[in-house]
C-alpha positions as CSV (number, residue, x, y, z in Angstrom):
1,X,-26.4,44.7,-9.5
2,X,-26.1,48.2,-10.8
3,X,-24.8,49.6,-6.8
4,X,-22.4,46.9,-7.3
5,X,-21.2,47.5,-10.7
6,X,-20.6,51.7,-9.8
7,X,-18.6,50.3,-6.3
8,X,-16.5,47.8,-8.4
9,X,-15.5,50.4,-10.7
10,X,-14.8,53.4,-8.5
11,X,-12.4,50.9,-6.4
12,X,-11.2,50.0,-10.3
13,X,-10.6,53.7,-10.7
14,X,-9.2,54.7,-7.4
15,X,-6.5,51.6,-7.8
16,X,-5.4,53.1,-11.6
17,X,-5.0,56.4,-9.5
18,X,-3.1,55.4,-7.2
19,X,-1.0,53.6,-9.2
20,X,-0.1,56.5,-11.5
21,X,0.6,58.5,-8.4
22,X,3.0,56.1,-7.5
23,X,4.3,55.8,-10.9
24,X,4.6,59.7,-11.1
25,X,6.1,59.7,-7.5
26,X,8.9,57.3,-8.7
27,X,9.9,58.9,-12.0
28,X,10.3,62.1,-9.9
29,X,12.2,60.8,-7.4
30,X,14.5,58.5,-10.2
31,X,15.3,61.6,-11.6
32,X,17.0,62.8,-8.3
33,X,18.4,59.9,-6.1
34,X,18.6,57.2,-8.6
35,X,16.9,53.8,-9.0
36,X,17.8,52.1,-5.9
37,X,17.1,55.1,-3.3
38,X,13.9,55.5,-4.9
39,X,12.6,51.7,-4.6
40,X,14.4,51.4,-1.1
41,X,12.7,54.9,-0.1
42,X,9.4,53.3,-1.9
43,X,9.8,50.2,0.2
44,X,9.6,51.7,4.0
45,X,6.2,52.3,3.6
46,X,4.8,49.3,2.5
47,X,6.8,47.5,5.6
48,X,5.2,50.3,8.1
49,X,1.4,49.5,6.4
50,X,2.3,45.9,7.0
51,X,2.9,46.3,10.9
52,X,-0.5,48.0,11.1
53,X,-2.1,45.4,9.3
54,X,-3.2,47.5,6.6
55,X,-0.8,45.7,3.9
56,X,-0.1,42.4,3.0
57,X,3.6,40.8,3.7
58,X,3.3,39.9,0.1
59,X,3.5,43.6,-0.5
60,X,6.4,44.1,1.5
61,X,8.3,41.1,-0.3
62,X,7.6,43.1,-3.8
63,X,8.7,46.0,-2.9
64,X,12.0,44.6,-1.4
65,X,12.1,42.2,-4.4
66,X,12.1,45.2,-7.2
67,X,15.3,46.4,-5.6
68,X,18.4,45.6,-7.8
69,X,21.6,44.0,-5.5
């Protein structure tokens, strides 16, 4: 129980970093292109890890969906 406790919470920790990277990443980039370029920019990715397989298509669908019109 106590192995799997420590593995839940370095995946827990590993996810909040990655997160605030991507948070950080964002605000920088907002700052320069703008809202839209950023998310679209933000977006390609998340489609190339989906045609590897390493994302989900729901992934895909909320980056595309956080994109204003």
């Amino acid at each position: 129980m106590q192995r799997e406790l420590e593995s839940m919470t370095r995946e827990v920790v590993m996810t909040v970093k990655e997160d605030y990277f991507d948070l950080y990443a964002f605000r920088q980039c907002s700052r320069s292109r703008g809202r839209r370029g950023c998310l679209q920019r933000m977006a390609r990715p998340a489609e190339a890890m989906y045609s590897t397989g390493e994302r989900t298509q729901q992934d895909v669908l909320k980056a595309k969906a956080e994109i204003p019109c």
